[in-house]
SEFILUM-841752 format. One line per field, with one value per residue: residue in three letters; x, z, y of N, C-alpha, C in turn. Coordinates in steps of 0.05 Angstrom, whole numbers, plus 5000, padded with zeros to 4 digits. Layout:
<recs>
residuo (ALA/...)
n_xx (X/...)
n_zz (Z/...)
n_yy (Y/...)
ca_xx (X/...)
ca_zz (Z/...)
ca_yy (Y/...)
c_xx (X/...)
c_zz (Z/...)
c_yy (Y/...)
</recs>
This chain:
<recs>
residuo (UNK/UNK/UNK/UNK/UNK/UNK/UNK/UNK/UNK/UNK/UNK/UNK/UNK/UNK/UNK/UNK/UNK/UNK/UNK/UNK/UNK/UNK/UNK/UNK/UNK/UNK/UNK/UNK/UNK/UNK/UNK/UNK/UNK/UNK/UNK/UNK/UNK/UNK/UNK/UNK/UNK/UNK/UNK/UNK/UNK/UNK/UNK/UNK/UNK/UNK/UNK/UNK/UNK/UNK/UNK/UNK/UNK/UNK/UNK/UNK/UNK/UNK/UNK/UNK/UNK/UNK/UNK/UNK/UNK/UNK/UNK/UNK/UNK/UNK/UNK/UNK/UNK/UNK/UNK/UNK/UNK/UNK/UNK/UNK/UNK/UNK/UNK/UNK/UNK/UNK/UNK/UNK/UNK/UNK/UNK/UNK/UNK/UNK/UNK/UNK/UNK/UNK/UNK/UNK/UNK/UNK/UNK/UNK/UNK/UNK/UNK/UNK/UNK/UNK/UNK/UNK/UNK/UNK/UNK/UNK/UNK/UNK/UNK/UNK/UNK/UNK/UNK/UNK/UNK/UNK/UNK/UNK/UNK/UNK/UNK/UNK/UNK/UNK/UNK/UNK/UNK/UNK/UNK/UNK/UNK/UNK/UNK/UNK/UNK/UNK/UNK/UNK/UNK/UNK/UNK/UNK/UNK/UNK/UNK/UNK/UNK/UNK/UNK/UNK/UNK/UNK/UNK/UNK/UNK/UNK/UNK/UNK/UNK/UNK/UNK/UNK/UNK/UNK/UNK/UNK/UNK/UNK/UNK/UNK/UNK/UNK/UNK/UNK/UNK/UNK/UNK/UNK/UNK/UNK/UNK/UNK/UNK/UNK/UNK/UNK/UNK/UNK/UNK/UNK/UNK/UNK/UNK/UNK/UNK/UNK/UNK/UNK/UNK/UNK/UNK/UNK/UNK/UNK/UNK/UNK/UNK/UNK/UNK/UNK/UNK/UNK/UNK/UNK/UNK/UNK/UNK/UNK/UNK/UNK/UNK/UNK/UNK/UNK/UNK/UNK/UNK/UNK/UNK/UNK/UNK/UNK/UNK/UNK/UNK/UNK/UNK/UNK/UNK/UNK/UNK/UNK/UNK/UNK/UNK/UNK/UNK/UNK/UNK/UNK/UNK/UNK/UNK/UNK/UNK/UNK/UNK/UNK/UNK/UNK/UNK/UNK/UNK/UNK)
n_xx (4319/4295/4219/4201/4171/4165/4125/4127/4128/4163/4157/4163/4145/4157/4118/4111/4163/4177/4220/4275/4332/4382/4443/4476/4552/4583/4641/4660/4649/4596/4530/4485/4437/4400/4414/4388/4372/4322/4271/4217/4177/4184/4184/4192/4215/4248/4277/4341/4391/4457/4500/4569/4619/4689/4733/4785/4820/4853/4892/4887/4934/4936/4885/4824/4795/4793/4823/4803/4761/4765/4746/4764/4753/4687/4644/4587/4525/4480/4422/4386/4335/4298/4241/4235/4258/4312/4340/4380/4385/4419/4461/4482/4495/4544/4575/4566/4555/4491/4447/4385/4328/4356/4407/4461/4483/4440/4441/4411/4390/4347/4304/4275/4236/4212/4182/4197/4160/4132/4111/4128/4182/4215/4214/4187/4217/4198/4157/4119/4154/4215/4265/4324/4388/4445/4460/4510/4500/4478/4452/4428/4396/4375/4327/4356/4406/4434/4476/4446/4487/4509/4492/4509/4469/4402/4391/4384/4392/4420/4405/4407/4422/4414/4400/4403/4373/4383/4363/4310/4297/4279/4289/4312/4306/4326/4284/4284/4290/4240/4185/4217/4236/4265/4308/4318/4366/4386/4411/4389/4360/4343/4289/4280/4318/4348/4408/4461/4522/4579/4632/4706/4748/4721/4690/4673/4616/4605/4549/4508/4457/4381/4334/4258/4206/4160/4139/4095/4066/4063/4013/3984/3972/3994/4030/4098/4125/4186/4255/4325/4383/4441/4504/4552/4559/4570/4567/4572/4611/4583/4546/4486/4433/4361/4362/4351/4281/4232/4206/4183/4182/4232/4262/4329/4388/4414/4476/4505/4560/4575/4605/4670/4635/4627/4666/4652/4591/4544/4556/4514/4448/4381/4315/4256/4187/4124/4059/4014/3943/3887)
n_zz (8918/8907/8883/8816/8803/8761/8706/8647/8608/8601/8556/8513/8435/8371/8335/8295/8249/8257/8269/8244/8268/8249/8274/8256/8279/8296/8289/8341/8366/8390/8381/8322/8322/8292/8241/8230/8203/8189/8182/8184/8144/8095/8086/8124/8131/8150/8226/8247/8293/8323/8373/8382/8412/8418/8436/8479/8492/8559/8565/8594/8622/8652/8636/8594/8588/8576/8625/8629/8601/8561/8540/8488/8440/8417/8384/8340/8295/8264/8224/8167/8137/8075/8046/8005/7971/7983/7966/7997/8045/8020/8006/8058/8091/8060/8056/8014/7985/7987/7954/7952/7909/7888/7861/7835/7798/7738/7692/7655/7631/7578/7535/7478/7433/7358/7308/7233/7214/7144/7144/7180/7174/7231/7287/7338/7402/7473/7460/7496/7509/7544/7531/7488/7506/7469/7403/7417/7460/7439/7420/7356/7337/7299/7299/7291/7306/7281/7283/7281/7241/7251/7221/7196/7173/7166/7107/7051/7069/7072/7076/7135/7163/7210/7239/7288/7320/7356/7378/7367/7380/7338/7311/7253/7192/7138/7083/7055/7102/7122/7163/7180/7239/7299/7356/7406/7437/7491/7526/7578/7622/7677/7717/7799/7807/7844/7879/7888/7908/7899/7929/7910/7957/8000/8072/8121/8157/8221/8269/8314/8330/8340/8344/8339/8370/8378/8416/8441/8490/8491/8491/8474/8515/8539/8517/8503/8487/8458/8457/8423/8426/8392/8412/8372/8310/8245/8173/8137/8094/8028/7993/7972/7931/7917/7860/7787/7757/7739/7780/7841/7895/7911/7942/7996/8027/8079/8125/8187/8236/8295/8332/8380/8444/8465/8517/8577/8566/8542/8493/8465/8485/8503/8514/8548/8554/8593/8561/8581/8593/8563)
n_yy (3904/3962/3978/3998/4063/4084/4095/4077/4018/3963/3927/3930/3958/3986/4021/4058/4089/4144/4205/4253/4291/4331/4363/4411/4419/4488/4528/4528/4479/4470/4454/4475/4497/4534/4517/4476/4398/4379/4313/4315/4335/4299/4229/4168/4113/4076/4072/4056/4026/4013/3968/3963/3922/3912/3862/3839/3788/3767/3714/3656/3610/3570/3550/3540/3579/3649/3692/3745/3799/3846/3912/3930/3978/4014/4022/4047/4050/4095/4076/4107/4091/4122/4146/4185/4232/4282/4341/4378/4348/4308/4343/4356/4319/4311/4344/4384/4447/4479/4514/4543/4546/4597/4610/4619/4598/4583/4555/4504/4447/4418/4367/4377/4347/4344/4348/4364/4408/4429/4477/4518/4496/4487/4512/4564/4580/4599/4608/4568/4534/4535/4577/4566/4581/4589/4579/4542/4509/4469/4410/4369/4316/4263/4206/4163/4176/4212/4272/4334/4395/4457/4514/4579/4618/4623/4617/4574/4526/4457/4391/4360/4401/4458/4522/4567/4628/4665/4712/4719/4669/4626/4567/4535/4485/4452/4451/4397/4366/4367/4332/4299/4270/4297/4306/4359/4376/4421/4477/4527/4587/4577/4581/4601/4557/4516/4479/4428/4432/4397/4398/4402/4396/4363/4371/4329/4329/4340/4327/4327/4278/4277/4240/4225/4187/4140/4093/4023/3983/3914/3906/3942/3982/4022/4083/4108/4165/4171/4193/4190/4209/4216/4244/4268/4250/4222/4224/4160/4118/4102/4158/4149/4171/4158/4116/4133/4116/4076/4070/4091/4079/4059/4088/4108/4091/4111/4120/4135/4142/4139/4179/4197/4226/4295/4329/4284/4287/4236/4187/4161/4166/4140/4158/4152/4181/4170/4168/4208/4186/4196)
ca_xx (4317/4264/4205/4195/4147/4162/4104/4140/4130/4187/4145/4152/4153/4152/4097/4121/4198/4197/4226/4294/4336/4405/4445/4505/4559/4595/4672/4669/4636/4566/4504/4476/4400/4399/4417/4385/4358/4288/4257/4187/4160/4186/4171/4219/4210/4256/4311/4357/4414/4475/4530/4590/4644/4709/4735/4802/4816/4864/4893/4905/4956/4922/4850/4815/4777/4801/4815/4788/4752/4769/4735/4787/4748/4668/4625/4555/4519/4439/4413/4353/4313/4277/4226/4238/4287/4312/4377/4388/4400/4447/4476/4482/4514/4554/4593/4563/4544/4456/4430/4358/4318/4372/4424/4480/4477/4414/4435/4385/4388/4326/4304/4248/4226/4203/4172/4193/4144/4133/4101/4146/4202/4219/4199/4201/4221/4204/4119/4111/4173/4246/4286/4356/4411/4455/4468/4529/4497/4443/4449/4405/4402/4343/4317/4382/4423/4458/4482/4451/4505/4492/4497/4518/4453/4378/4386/4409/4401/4419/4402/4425/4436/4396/4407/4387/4369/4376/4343/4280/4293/4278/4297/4305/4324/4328/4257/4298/4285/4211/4174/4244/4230/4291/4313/4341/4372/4392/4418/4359/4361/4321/4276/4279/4344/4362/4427/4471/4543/4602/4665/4721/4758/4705/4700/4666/4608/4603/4528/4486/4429/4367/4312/4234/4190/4142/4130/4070/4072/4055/3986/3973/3957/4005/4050/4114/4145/4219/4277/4352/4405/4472/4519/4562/4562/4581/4562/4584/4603/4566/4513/4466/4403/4344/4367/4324/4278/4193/4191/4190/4181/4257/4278/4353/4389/4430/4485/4527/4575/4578/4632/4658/4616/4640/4672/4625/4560/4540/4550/4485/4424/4348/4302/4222/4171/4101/4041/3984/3920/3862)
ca_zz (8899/8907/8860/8804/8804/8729/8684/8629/8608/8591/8534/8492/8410/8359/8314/8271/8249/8280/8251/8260/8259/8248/8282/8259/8300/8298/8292/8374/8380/8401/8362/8316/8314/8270/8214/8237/8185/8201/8160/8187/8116/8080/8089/8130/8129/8184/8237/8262/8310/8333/8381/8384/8430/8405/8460/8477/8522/8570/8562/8623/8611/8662/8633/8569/8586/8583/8649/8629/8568/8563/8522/8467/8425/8414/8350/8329/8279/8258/8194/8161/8105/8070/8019/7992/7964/7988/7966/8019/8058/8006/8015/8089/8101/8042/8053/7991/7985/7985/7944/7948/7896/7887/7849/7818/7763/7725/7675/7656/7598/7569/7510/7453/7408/7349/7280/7224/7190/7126/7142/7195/7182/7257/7323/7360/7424/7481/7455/7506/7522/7548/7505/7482/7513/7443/7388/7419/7475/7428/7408/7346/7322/7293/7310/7277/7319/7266/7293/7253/7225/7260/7195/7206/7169/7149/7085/7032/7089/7068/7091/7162/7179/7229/7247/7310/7319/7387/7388/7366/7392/7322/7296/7235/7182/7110/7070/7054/7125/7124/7162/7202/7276/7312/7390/7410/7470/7508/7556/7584/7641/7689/7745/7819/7799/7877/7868/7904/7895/7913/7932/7905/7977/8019/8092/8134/8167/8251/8274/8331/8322/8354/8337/8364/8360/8393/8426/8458/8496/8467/8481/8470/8534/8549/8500/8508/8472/8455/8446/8414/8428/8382/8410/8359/8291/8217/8153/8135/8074/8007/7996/7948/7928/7902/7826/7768/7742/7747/7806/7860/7926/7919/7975/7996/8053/8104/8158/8204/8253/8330/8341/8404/8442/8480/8545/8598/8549/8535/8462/8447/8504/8501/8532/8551/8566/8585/8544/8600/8588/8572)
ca_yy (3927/3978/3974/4018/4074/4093/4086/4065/4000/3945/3905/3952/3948/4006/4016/4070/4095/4165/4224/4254/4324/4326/4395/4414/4433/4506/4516/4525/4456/4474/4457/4501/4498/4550/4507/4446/4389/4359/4296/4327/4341/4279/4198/4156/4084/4063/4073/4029/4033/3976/3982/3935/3916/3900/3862/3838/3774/3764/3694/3650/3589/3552/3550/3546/3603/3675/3703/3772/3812/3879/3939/3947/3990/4016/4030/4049/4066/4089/4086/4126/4094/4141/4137/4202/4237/4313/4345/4388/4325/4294/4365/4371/4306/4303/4373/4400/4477/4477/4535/4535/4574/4626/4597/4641/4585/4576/4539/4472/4427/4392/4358/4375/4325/4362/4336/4388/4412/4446/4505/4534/4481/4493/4514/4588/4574/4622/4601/4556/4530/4546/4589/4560/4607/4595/4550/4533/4496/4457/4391/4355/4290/4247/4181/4144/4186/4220/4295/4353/4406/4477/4524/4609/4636/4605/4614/4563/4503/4431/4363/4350/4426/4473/4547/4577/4652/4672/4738/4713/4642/4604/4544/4529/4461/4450/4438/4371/4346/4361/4308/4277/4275/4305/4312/4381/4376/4448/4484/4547/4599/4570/4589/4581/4542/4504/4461/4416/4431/4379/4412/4389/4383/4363/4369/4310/4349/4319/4335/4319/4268/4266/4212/4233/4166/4130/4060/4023/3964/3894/3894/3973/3993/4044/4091/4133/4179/4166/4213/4176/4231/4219/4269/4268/4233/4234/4206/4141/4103/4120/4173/4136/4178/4133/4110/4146/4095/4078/4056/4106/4076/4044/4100/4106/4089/4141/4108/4154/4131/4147/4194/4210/4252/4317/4319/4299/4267/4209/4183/4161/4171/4140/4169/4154/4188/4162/4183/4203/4169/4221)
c_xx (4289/4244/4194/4178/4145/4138/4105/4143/4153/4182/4147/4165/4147/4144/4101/4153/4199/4208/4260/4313/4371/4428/4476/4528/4575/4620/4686/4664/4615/4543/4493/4445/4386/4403/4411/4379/4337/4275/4227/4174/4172/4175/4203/4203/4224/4284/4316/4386/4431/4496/4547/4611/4664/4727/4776/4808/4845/4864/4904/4916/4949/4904/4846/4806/4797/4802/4800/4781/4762/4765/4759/4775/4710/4659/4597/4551/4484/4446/4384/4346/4296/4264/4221/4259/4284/4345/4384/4396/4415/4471/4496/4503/4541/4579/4592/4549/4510/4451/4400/4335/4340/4398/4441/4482/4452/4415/4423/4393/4357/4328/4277/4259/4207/4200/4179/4168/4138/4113/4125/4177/4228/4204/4214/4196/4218/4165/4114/4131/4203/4258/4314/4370/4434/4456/4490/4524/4472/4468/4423/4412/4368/4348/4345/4403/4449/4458/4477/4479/4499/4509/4495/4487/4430/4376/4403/4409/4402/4417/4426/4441/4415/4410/4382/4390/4357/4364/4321/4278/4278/4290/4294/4317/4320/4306/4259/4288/4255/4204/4187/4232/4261/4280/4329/4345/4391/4396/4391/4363/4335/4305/4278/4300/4345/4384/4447/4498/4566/4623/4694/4745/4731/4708/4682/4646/4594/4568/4516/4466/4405/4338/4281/4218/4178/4143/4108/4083/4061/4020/3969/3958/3964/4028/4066/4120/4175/4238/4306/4358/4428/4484/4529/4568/4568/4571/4584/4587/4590/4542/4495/4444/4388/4360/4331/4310/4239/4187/4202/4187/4211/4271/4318/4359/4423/4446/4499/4534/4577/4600/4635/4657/4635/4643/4639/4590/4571/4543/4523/4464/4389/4333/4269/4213/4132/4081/4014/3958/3896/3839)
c_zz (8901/8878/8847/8801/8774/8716/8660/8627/8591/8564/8522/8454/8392/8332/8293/8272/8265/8251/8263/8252/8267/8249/8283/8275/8289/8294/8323/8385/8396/8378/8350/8308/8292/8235/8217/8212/8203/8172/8162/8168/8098/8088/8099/8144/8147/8192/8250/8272/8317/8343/8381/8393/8418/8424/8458/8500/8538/8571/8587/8614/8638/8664/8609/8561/8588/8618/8659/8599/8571/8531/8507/8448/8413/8397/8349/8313/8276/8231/8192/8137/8106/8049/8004/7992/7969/7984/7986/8041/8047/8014/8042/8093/8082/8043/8033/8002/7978/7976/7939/7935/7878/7871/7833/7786/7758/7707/7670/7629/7591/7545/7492/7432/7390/7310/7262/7209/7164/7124/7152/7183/7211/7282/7334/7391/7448/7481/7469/7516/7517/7526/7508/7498/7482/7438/7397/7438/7470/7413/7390/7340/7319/7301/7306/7294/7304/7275/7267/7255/7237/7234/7213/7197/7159/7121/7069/7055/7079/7086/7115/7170/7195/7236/7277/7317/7350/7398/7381/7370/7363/7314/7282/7215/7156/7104/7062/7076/7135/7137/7181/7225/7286/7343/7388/7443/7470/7532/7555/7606/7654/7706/7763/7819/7827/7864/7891/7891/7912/7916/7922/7923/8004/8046/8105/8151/8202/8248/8304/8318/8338/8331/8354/8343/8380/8405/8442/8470/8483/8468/8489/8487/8542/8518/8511/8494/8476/8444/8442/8413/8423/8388/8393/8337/8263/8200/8147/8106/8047/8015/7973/7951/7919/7866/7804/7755/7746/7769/7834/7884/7932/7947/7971/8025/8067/8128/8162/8227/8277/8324/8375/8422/8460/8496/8567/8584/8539/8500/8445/8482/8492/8528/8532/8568/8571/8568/8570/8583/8577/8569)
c_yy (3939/3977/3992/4032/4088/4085/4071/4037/3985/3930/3921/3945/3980/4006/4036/4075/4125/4186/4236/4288/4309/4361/4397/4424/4458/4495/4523/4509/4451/4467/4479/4493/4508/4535/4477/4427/4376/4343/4299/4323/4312/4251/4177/4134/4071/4067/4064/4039/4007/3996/3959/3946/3907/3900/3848/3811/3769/3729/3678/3612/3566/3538/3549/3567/3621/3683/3732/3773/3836/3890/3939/3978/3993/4034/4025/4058/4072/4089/4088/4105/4104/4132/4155/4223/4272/4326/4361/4371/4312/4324/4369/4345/4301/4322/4390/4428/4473/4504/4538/4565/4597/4626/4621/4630/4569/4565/4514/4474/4415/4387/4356/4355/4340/4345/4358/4384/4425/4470/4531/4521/4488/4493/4551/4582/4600/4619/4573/4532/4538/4557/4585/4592/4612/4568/4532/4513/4478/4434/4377/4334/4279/4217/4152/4155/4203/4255/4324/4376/4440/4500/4559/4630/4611/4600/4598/4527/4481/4411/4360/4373/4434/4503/4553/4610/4664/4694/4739/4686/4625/4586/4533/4501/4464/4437/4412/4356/4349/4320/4294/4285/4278/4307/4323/4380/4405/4451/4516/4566/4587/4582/4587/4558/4525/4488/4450/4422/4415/4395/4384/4372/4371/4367/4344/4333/4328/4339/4316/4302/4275/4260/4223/4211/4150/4104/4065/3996/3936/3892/3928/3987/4019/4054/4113/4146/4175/4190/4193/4203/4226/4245/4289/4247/4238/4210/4183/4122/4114/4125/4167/4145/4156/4139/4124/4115/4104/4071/4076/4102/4057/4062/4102/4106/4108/4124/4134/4134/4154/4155/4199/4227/4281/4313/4314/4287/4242/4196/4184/4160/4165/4153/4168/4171/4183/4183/4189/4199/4188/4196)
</recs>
């Protein structure tokens, strides 16, 4: 066997995860670049790939051994962990609609925590934060969790009522509840709204992978650049964002399954290239 003149060394180990773009395909089965995804701007903690044989043996009644294996059937998959969270990628693989910014629906909920007091006995809303859209979409309750009572005019208010006055955004309670600490939770027209929307039929969205990441060799003499080229692949399994909580480096993890690829390519393809020396 002739002896290689590649540069590329065989020892090789990989010192970071790499980054990766994910390119959907058209409905003529071509890539569309145009709507590519890239993890560029986010934090990705690591990617991993497996293939498996699912083999089949030929049994020989003379032997213990098989007299053949044969390929029945071949599966791969990568998976991404990330360490930060992007909905346009829960979006993209998920088959949900991605609105970014522009949202046809602006509606937002939050929640003031509000002491009455006896001056105002209230809050005008609109002075420094979100203005209610209507009473109808306001919830109160105080610390016991008991639900205040939403009353038709301010005047005349009793214990465990509230009025809300939407064209000057006040809110008002009964001089009775002086003092109670309440939580108003609302709905608000928001800003800059972006949103992820599930469809109710979904479709399974196939995409191109490709993987761009590095290796060196074990004793860091030489480095390549790496390219992983999934032809064709698709999300796999559940799409679990990170869980809300305090601790934000929990991440979430991303599989897709090898599909396979178009006439003529390869499923999955690595590819090095050395790093020249300066």
């Amino acid at each position: 066997m002739a002896r290689s003149t590649n540069a590329t060394r065989k020892d090789l180990v990989f010192p970071v995860a790499g980054h990766f773009m994910l390119v959907p395909y058209t409905a003529a089965g071509v890539p569309n670049f145009n709507k590519a995804y890239s993890s560029a701007h986010g934090i990705v903690q690591t990617i991993s790939r497996d293939n498996a044989l699912n083999t089949l043996d030929l049994a020989d009644g003379n032997s213990p051994y098989p007299a053949a294996t044969y390929v029945q059937t071949q599966s791969g998959t990568v998976t991404y962990t990330l360490g930060t969270y992007d909905p346009e990628l829960e979006a993209f693989v998920a088959g949900a609609d991605w609105s970014n910014g522009d949202a046809a629906d602006t509606e937002m909920w939050t929640i003031y925590p509000l002491t009455i007091d006896s001056v105002n006995k209230g809050v005008t809303f609109g002075e420094g934060s979100a203005k209610p859209i209507s009473a109808e979409k306001m919830v109160v309750r105080d610390g016991f969790g008991n639900i205040f009572e939403l009353a038709e005019s301010a005047d005349s208010l009793t214990t465990g009522q509230f009025h809300y006055d939407s064209s000057t955004g006040k809110l008002t309670f009964a001089a009775a509840d002086v003092n109670v600490t309440v939580y108003v939770l609302y709905a608000y027209n928001g800003t800059g709204v972006s949103s992820v929307a599930y469809k109710e039929n979904p479709k399974i969205t196939a995409f191109m992978a490709i993987i761009i990441g590095s290796t060196k060799d074990k004793d860091e003499a030489s480095e390549q650049k790496v390219n992983v080229i999934v032809d064709r692949c698709s999300v796999s399994g559940s799409i679990t964002p990170p869980t809300s909580s305090n601790d934000p480096t929990q991440g979430w993890t991303l599989t897709t399954n090898i599909l396979k690829p178009r006439a003529g390519r390869s499923p999955i393809t690595v590819k090095f290239e050395p790093v020249a020396e300066e």
